[in-house]
mmCIF file of the N, C-alpha and C atoms, coordinates in Angstrom:
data_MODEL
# 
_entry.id   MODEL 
# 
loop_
_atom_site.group_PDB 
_atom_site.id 
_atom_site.type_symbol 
_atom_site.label_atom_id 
_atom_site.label_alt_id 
_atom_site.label_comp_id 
_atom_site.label_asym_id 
_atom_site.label_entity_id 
_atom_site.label_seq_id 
_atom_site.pdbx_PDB_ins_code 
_atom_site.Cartn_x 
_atom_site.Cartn_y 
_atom_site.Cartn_z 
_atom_site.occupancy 
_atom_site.B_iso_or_equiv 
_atom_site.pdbx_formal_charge 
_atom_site.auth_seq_id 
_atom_site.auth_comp_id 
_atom_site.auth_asym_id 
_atom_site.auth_atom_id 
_atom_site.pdbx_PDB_model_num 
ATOM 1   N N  . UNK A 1 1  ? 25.315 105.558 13.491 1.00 0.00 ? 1  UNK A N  1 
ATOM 2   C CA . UNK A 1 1  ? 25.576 105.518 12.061 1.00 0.00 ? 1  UNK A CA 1 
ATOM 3   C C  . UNK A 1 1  ? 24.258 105.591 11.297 1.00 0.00 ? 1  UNK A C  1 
ATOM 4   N N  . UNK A 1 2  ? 24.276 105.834 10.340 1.00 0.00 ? 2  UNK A N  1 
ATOM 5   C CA . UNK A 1 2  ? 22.962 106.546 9.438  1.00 0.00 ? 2  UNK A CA 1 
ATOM 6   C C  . UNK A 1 2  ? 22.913 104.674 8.556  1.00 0.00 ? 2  UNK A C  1 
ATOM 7   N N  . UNK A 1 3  ? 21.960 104.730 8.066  1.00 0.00 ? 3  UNK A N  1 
ATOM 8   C CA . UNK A 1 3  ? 21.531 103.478 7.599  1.00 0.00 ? 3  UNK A CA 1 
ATOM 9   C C  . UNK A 1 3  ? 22.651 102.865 6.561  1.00 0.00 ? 3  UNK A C  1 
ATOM 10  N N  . UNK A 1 4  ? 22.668 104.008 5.844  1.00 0.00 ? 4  UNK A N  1 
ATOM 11  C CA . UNK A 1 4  ? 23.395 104.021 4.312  1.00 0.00 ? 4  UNK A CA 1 
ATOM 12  C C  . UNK A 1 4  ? 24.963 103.155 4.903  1.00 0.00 ? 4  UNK A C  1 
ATOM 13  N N  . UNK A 1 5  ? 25.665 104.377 6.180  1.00 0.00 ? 5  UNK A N  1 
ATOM 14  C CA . UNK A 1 5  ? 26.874 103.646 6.412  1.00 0.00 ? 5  UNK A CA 1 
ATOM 15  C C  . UNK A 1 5  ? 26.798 102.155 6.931  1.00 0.00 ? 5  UNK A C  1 
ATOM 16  N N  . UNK A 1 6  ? 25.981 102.159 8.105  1.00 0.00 ? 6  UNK A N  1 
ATOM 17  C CA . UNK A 1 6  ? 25.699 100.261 8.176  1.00 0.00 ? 6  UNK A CA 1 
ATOM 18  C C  . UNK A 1 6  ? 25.822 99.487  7.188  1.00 0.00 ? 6  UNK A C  1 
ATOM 19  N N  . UNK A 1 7  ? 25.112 100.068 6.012  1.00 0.00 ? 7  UNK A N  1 
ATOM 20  C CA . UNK A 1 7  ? 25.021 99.154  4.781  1.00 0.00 ? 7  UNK A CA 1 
ATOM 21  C C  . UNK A 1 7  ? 26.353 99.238  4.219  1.00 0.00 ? 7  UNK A C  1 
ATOM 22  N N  . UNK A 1 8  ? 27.553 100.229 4.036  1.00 0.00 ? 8  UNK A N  1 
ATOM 23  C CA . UNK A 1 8  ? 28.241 100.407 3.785  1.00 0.00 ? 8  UNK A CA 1 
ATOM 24  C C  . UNK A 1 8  ? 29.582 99.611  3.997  1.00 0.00 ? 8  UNK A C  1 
ATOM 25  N N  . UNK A 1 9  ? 29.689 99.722  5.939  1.00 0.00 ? 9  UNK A N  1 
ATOM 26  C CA . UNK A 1 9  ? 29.780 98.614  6.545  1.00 0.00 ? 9  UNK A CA 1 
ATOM 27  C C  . UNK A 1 9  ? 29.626 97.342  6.122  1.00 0.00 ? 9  UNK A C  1 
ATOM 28  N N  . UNK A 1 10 ? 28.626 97.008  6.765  1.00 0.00 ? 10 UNK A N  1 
ATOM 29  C CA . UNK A 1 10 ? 27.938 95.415  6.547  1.00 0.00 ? 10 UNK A CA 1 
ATOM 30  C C  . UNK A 1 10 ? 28.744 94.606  5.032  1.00 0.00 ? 10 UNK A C  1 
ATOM 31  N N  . UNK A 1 11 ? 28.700 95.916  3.912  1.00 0.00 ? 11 UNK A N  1 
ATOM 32  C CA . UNK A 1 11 ? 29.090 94.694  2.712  1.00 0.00 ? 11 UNK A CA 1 
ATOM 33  C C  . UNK A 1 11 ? 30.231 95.111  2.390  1.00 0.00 ? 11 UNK A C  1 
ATOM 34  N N  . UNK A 1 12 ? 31.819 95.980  2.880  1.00 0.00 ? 12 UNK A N  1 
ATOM 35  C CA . UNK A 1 12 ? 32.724 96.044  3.370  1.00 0.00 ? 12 UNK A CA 1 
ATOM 36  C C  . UNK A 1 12 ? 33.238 95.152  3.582  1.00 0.00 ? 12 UNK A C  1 
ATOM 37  N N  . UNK A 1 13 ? 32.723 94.768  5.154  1.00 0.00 ? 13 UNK A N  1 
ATOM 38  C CA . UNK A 1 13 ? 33.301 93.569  6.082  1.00 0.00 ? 13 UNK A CA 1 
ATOM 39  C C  . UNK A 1 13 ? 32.972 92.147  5.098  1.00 0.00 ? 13 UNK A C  1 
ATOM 40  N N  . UNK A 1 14 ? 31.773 92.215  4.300  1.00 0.00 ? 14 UNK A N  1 
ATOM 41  C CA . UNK A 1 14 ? 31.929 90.853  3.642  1.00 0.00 ? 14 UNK A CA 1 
ATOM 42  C C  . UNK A 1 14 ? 33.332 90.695  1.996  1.00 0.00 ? 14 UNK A C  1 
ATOM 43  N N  . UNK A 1 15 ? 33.970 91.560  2.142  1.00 0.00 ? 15 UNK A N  1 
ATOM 44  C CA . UNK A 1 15 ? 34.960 91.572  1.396  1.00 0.00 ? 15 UNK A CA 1 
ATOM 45  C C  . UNK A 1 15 ? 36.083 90.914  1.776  1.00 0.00 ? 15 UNK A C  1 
ATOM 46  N N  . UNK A 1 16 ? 36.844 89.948  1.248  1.00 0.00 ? 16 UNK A N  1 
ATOM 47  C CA . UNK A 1 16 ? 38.084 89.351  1.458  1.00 0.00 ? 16 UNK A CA 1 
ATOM 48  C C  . UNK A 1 16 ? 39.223 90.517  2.351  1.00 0.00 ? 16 UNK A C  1 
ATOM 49  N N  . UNK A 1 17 ? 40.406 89.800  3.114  1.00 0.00 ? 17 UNK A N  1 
ATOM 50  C CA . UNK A 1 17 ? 41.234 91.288  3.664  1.00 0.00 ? 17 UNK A CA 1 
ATOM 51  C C  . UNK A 1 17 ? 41.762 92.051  2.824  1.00 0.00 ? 17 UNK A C  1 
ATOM 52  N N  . UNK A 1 18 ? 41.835 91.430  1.968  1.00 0.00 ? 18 UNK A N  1 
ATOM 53  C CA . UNK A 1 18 ? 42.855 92.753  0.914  1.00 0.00 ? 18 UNK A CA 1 
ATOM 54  C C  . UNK A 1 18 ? 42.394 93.294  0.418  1.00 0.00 ? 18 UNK A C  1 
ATOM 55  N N  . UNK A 1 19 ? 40.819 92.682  -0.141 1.00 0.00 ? 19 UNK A N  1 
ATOM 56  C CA . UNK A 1 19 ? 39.885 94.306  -0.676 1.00 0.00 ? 19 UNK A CA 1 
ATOM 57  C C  . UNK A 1 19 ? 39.613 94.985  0.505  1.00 0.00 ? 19 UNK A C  1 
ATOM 58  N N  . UNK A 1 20 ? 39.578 94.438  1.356  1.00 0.00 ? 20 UNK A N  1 
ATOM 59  C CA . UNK A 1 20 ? 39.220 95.468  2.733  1.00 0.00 ? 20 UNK A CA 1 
ATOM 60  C C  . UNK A 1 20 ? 39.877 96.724  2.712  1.00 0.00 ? 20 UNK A C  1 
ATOM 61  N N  . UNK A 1 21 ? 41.204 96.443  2.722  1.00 0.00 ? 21 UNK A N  1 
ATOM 62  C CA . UNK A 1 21 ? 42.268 96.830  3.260  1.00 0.00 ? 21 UNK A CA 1 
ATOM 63  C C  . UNK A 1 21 ? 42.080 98.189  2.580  1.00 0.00 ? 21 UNK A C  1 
ATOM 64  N N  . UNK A 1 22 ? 42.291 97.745  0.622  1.00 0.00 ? 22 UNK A N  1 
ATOM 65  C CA . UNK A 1 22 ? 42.375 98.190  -0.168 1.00 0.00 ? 22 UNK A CA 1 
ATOM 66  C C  . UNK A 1 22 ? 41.353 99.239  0.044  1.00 0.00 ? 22 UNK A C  1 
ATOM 67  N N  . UNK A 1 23 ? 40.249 99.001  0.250  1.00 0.00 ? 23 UNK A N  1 
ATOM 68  C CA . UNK A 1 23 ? 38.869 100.157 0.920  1.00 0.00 ? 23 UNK A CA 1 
ATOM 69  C C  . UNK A 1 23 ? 39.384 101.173 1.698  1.00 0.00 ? 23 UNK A C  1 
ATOM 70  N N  . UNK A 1 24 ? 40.115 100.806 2.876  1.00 0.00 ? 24 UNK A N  1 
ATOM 71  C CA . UNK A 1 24 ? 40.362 101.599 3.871  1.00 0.00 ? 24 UNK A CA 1 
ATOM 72  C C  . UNK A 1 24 ? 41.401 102.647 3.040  1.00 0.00 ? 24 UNK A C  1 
ATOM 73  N N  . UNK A 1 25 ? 42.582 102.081 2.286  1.00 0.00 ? 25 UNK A N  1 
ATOM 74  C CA . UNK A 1 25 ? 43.501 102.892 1.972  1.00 0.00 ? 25 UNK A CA 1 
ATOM 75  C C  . UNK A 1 25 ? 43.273 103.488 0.824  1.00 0.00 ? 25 UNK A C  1 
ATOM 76  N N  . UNK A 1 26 ? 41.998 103.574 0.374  1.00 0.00 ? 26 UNK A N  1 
ATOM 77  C CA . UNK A 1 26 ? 41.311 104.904 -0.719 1.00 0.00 ? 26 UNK A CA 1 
ATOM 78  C C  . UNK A 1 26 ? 40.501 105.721 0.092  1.00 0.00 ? 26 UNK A C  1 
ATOM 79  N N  . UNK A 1 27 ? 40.426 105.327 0.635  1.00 0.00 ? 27 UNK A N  1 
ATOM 80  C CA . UNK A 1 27 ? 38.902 106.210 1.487  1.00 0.00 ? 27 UNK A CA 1 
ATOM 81  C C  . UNK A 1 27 ? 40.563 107.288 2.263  1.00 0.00 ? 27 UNK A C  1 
ATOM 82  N N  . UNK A 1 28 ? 41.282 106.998 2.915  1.00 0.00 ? 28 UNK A N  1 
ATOM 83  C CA . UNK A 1 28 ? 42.283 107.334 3.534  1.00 0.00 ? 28 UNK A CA 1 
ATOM 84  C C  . UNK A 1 28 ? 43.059 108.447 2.454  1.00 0.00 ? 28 UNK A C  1 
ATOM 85  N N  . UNK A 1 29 ? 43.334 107.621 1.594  1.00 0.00 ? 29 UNK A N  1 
ATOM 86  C CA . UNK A 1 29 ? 44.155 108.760 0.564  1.00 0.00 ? 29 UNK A CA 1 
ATOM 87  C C  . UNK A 1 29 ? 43.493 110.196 0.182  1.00 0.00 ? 29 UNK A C  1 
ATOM 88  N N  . UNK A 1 30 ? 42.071 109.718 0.069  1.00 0.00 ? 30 UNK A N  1 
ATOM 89  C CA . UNK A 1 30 ? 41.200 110.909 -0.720 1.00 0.00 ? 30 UNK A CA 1 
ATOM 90  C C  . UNK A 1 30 ? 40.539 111.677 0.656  1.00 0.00 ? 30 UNK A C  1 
ATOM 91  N N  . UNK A 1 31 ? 40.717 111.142 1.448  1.00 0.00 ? 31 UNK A N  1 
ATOM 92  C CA . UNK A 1 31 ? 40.075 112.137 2.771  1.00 0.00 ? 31 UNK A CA 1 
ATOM 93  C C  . UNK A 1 31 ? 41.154 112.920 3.020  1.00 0.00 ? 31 UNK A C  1 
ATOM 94  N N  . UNK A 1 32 ? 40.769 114.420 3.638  1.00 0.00 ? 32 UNK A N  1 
ATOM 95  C CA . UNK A 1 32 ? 41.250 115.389 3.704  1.00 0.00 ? 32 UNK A CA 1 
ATOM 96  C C  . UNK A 1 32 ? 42.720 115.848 5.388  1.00 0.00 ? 32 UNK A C  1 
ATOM 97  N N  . UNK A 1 33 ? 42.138 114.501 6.115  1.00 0.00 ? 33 UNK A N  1 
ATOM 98  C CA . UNK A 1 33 ? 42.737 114.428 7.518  1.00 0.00 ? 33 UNK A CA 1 
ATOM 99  C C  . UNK A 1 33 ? 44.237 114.088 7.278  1.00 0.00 ? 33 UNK A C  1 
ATOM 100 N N  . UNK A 1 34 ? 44.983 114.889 7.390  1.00 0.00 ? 34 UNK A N  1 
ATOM 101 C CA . UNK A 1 34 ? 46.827 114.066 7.423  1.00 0.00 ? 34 UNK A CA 1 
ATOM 102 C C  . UNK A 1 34 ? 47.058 114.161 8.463  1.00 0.00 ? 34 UNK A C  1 
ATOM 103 N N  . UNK A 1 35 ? 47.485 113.413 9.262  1.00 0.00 ? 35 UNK A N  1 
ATOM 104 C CA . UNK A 1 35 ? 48.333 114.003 10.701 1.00 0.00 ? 35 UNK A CA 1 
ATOM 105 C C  . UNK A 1 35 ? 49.888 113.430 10.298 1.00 0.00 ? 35 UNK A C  1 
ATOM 106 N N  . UNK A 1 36 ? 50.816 114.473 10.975 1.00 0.00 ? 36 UNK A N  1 
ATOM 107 C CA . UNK A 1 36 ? 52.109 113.919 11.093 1.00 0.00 ? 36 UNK A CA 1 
ATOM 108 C C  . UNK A 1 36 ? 52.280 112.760 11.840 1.00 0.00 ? 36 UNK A C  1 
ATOM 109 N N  . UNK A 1 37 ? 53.545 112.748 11.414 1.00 0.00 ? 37 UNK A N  1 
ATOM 110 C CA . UNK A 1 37 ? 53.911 111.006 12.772 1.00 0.00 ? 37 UNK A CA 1 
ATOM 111 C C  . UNK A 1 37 ? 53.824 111.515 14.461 1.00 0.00 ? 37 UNK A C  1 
ATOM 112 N N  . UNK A 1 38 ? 54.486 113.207 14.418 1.00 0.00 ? 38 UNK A N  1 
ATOM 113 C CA . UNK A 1 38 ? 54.420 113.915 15.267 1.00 0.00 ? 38 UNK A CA 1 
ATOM 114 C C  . UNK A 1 38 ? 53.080 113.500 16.180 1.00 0.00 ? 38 UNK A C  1 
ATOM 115 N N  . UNK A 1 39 ? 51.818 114.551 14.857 1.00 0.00 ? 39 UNK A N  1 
ATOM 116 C CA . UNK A 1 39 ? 50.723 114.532 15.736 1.00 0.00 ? 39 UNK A CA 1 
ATOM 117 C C  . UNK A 1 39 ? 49.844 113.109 16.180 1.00 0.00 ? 39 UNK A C  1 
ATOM 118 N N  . UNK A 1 40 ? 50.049 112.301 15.285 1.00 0.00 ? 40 UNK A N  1 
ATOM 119 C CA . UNK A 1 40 ? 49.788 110.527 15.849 1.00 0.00 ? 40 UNK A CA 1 
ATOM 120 C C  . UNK A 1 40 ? 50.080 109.918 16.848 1.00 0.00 ? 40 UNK A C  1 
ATOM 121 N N  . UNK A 1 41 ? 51.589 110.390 17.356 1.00 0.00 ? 41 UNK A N  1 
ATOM 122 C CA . UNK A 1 41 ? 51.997 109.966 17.962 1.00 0.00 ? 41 UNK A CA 1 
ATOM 123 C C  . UNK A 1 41 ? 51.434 110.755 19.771 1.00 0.00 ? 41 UNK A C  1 
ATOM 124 N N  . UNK A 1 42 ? 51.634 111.645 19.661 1.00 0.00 ? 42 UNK A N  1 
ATOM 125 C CA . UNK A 1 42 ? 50.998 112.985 20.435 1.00 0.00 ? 42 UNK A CA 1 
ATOM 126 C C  . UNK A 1 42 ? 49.407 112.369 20.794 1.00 0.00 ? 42 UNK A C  1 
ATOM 127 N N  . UNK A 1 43 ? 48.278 112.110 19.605 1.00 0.00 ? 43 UNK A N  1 
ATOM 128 C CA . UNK A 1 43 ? 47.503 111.429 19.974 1.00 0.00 ? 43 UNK A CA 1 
ATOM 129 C C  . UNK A 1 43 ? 47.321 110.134 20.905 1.00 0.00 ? 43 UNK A C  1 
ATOM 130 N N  . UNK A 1 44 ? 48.263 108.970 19.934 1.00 0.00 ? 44 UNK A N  1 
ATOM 131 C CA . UNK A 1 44 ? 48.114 108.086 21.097 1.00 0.00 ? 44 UNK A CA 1 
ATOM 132 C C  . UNK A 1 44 ? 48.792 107.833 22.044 1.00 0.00 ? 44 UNK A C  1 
ATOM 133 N N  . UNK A 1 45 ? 49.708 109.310 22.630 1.00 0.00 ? 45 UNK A N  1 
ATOM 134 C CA . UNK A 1 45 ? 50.163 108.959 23.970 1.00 0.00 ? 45 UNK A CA 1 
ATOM 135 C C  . UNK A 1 45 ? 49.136 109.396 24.850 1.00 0.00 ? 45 UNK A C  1 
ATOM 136 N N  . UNK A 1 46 ? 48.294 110.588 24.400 1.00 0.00 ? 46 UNK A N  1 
ATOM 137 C CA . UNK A 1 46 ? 46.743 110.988 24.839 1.00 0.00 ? 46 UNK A CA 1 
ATOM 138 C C  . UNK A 1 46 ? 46.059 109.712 25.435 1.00 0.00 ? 46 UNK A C  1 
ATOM 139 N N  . UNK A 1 47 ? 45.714 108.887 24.223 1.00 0.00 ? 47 UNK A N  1 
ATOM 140 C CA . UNK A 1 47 ? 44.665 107.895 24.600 1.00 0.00 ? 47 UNK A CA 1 
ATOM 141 C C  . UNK A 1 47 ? 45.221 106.594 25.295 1.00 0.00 ? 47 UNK A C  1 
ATOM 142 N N  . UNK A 1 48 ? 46.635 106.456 25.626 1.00 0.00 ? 48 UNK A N  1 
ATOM 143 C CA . UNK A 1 48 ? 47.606 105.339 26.715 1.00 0.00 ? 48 UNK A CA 1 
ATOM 144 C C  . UNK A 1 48 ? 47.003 105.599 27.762 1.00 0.00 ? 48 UNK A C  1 
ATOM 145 N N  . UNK A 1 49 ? 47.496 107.352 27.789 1.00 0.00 ? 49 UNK A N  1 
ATOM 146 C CA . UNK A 1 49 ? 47.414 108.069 29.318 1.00 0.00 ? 49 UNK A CA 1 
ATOM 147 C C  . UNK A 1 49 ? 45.836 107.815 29.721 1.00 0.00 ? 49 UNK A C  1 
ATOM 148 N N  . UNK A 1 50 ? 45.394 107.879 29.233 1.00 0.00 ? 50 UNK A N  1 
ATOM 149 C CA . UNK A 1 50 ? 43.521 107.639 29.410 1.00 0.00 ? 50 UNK A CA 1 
ATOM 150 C C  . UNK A 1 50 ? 43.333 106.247 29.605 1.00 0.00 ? 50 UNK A C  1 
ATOM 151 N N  . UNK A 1 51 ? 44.120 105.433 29.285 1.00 0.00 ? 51 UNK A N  1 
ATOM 152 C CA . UNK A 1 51 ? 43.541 103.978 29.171 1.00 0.00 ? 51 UNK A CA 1 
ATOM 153 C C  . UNK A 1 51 ? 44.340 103.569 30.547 1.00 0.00 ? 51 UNK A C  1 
ATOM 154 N N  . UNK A 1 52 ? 45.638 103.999 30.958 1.00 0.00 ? 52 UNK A N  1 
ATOM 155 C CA . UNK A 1 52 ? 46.100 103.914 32.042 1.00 0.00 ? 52 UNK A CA 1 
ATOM 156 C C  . UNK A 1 52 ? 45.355 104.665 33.111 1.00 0.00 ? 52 UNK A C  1 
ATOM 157 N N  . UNK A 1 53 ? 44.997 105.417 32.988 1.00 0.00 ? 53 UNK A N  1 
ATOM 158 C CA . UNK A 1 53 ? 44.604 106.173 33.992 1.00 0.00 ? 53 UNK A CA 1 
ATOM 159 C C  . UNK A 1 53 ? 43.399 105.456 34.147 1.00 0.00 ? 53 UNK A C  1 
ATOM 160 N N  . UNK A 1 54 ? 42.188 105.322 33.849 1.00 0.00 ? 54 UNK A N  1 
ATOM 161 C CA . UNK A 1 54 ? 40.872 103.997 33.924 1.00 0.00 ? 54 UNK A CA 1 
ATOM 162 C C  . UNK A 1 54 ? 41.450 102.757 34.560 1.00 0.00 ? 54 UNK A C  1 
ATOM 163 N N  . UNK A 1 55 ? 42.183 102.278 34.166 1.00 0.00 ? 55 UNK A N  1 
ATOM 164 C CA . UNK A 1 55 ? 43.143 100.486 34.498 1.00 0.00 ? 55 UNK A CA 1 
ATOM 165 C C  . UNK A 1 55 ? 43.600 100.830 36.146 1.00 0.00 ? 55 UNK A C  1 
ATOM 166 N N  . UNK A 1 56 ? 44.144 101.682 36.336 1.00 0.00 ? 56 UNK A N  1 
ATOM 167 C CA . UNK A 1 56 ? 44.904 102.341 37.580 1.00 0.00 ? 56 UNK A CA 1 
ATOM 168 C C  . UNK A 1 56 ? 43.284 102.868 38.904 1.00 0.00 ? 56 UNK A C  1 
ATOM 169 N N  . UNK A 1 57 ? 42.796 103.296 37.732 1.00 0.00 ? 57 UNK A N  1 
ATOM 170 C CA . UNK A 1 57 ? 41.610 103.989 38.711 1.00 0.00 ? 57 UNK A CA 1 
ATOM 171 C C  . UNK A 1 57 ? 40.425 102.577 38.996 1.00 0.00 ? 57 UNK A C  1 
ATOM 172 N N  . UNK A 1 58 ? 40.943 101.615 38.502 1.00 0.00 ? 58 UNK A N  1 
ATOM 173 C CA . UNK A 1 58 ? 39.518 100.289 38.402 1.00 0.00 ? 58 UNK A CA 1 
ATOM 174 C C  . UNK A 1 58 ? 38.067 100.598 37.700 1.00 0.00 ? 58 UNK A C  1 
ATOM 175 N N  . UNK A 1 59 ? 38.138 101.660 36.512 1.00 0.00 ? 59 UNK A N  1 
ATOM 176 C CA . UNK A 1 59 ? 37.262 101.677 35.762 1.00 0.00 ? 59 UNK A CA 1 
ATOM 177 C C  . UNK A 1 59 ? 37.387 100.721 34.614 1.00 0.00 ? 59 UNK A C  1 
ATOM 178 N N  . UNK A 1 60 ? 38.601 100.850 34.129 1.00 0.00 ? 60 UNK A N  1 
ATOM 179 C CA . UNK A 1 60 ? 38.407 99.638  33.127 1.00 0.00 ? 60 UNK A CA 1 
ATOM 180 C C  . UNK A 1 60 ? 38.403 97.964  32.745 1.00 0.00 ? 60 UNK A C  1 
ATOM 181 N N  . UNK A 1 61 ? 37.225 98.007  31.817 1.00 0.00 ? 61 UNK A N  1 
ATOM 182 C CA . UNK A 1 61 ? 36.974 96.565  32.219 1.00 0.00 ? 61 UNK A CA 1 
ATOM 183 C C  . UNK A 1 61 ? 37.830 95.686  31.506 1.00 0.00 ? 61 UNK A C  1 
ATOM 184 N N  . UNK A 1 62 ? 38.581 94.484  32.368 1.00 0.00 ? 62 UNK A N  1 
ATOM 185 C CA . UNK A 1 62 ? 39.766 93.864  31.367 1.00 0.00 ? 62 UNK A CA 1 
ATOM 186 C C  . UNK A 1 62 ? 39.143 92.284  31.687 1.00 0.00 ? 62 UNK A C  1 
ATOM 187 N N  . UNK A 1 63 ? 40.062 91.601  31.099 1.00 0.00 ? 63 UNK A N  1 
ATOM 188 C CA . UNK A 1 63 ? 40.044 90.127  30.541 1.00 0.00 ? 63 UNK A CA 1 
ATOM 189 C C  . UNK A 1 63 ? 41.045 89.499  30.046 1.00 0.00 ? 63 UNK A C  1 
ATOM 190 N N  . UNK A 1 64 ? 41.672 88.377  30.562 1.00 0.00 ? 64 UNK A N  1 
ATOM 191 C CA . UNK A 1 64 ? 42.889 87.471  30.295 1.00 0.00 ? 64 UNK A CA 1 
ATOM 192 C C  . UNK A 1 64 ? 43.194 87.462  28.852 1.00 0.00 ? 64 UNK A C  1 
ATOM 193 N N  . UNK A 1 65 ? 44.507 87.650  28.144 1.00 0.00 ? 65 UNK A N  1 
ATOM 194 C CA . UNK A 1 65 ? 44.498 87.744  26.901 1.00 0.00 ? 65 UNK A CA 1 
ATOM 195 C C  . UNK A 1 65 ? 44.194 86.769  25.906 1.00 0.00 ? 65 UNK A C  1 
ATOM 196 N N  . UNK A 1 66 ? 44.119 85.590  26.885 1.00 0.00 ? 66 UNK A N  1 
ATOM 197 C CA . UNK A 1 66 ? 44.067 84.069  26.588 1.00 0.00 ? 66 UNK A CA 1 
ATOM 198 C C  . UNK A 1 66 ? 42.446 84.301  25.624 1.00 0.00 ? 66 UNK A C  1 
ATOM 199 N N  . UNK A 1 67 ? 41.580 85.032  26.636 1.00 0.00 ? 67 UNK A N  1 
ATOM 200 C CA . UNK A 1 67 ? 40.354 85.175  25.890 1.00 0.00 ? 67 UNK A CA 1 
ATOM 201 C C  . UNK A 1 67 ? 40.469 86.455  24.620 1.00 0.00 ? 67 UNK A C  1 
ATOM 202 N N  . UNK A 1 68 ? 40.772 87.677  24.825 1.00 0.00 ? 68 UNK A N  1 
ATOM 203 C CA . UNK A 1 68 ? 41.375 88.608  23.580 1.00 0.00 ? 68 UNK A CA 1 
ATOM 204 C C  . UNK A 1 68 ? 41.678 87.525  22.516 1.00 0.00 ? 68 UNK A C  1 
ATOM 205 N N  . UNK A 1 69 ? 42.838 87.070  21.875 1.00 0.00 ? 69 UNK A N  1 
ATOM 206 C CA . UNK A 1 69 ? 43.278 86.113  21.318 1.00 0.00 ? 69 UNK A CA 1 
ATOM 207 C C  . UNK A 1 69 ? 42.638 85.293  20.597 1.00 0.00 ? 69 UNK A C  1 
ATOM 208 N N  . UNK A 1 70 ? 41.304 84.496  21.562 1.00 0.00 ? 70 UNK A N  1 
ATOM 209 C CA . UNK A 1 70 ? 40.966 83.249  21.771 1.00 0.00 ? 70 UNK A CA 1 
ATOM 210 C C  . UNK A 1 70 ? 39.463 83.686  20.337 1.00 0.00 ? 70 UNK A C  1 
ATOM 211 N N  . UNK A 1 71 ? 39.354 84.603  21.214 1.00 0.00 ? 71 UNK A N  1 
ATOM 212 C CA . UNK A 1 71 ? 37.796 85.776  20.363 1.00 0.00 ? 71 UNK A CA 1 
ATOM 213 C C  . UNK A 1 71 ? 38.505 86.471  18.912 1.00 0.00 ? 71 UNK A C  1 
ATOM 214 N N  . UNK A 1 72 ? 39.995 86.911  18.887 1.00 0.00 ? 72 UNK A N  1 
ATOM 215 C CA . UNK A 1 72 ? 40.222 87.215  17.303 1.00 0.00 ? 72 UNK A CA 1 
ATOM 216 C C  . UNK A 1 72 ? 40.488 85.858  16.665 1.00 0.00 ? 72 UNK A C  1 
ATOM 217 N N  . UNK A 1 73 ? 40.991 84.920  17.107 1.00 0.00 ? 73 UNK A N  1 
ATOM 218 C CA . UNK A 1 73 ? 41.292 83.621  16.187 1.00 0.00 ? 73 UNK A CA 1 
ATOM 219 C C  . UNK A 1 73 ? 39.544 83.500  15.466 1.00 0.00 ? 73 UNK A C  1 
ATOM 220 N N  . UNK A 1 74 ? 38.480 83.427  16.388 1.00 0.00 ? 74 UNK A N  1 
ATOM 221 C CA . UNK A 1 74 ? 37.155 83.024  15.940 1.00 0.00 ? 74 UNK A CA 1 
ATOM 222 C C  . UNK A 1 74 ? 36.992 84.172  14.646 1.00 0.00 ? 74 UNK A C  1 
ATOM 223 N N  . UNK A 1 75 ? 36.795 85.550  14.946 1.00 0.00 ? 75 UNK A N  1 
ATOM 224 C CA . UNK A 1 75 ? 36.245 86.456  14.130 1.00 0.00 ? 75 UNK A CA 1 
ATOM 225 C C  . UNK A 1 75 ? 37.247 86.042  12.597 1.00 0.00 ? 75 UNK A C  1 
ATOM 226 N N  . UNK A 1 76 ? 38.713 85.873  12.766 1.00 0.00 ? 76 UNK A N  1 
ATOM 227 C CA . UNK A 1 76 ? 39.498 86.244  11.476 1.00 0.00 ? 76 UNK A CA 1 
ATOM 228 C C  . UNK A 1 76 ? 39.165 84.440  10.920 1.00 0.00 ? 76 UNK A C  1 
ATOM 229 N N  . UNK A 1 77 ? 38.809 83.727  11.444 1.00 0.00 ? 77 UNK A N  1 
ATOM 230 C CA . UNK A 1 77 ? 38.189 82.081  10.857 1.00 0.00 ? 77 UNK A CA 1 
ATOM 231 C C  . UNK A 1 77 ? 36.844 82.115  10.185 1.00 0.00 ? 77 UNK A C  1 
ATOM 232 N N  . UNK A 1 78 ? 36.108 83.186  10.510 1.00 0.00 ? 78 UNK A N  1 
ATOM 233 C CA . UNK A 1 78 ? 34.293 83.228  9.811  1.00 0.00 ? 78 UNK A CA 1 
ATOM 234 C C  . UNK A 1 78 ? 34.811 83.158  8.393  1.00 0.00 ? 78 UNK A C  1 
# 
């Protein structure tokens, strides 16, 4: 990322969720990318099949959800 977006970032994330949110879903409206539900969907059966296929092959690295979970309770409490 180029400096500008870090910074962009950085004081983003220090926004409450709903201005967040609110960020994401202007930046979203006015960008030029639409995909159908079609092609979304088409995508993330792409990136399942990839994430299964790593999990199956013992490339990917996993962790009890207890910890997943344990690590979003901390981040959404800052």
């Amino acid at each position: 990322m180029t400096a500008i977006m870090d910074q962009v970032c950085k004081e983003a994330l220090e926004l409450p969720l709903d201005q967040r949110l609110t960020v994401v879903c202007r930046i979203l409206d006015q960008s030029d990318v639409y995909l159908s539900s079609e092609q979304v969907e088409k995508e993330w059966d792409g990136v399942i099949r990839e994430r299964m296929e790593r999990y199956d092959c013992g490339k990917a690295k996993t962790r009890p959800a207890s910890e997943v979970f344990d690590a979003l309770d901390k981040r959404l409490s800052e």
